[in-house]
C-alpha positions in Angstrom: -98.6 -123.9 -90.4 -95.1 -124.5 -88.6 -93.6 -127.9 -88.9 -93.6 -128.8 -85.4 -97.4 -127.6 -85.4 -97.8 -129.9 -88.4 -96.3 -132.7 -87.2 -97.5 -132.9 -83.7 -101.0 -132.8 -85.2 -100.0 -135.7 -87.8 -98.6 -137.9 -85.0 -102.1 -137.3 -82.8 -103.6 -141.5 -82.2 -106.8 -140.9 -83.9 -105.1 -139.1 -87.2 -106.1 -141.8 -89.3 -110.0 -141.3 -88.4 -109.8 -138.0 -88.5 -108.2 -137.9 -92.1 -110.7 -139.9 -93.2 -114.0 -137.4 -91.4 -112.1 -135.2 -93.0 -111.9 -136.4 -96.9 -115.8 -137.3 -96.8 -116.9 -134.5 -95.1 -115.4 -132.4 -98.1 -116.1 -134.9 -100.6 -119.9 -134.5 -99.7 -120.0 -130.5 -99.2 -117.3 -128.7 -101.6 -115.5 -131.4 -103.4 -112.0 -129.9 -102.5 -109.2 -132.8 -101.2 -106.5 -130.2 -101.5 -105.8 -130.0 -96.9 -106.4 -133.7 -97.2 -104.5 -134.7 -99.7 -101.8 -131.8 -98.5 -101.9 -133.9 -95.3 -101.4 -137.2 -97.4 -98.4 -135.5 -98.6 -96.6 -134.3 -95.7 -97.7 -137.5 -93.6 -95.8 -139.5 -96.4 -92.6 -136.6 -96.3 -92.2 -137.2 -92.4 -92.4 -141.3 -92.9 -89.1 -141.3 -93.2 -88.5 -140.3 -89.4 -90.3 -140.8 -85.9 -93.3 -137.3 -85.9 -92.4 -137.1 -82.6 -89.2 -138.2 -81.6 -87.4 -138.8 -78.2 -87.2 -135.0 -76.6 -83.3 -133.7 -77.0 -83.8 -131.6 -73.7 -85.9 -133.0 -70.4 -86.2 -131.6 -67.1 -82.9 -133.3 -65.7 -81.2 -130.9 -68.4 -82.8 -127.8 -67.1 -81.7 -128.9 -63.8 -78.2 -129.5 -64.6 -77.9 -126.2 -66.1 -79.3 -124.6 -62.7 -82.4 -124.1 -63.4 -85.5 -124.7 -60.7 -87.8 -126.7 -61.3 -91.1 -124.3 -61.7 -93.8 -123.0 -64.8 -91.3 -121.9 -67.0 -90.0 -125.4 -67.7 -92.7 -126.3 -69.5 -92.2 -123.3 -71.6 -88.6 -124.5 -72.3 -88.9 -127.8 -73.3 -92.4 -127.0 -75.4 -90.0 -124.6 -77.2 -86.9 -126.9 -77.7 -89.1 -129.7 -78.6 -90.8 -127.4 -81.6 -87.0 -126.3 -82.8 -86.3 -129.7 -82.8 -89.4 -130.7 -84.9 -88.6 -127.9 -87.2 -84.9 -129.4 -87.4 -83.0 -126.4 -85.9 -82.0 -128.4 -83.0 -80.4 -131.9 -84.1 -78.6 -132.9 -81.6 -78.0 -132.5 -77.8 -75.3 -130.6 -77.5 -77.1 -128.1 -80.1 -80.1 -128.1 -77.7 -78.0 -127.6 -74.4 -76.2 -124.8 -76.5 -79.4 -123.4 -77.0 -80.5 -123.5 -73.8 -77.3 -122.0 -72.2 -78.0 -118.7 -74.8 -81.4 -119.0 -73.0 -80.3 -118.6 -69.3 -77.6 -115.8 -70.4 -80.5 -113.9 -72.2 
């Protein structure tokens, strides 16, 4: 599972509940904790940080850059918002970079 796919599922509101279906539901079929406690793990590796922190590209970038608003926004930002998750974007200026090798390619 990617990072960003991990953490946007570990920042969802009813994580907590579903951690917890989770655990008894294997507790009472198999036995095996090893996804929740994995879970347990990488919830406790990420506490350190916001899951899902404040986006490093938004819609007003795209614009400035020249870009129309349409569909492939959407694309964009879902895409910058998973390489900064995944901490290959850290900074604005990494993630305008980014996008400017986007609109050239």
């Amino acid at each position: 599972m990617r990072v960003a796919t991990l953490k946007r599922f570990l920042a969802r509101p009813t994580i907590d509940d579903e951690l917890e279906l989770h655990r008894v539901d294997c507790q009472g079929s198999h036995g095996l904790l090893d996804n929740y406690d994995f879970l347990l793990r990488k919830r406790e590796e990420f506490s350190n940080e916001p899951l899902i922190p404040p986006p490093l590209l938004t819609g007003r970038d795209l614009i400035a850059a020249g870009l129309k608003p349409g569909p492939p926004f959407k694309k964009l930002l879902d895409t910058a918002q998973a390489l900064q998750l995944e901490g290959v974007l850290k900074t604005t200026d990494d993630a305008l970079a980014w996008l400017k090798q986007q609109s050239e390619g």
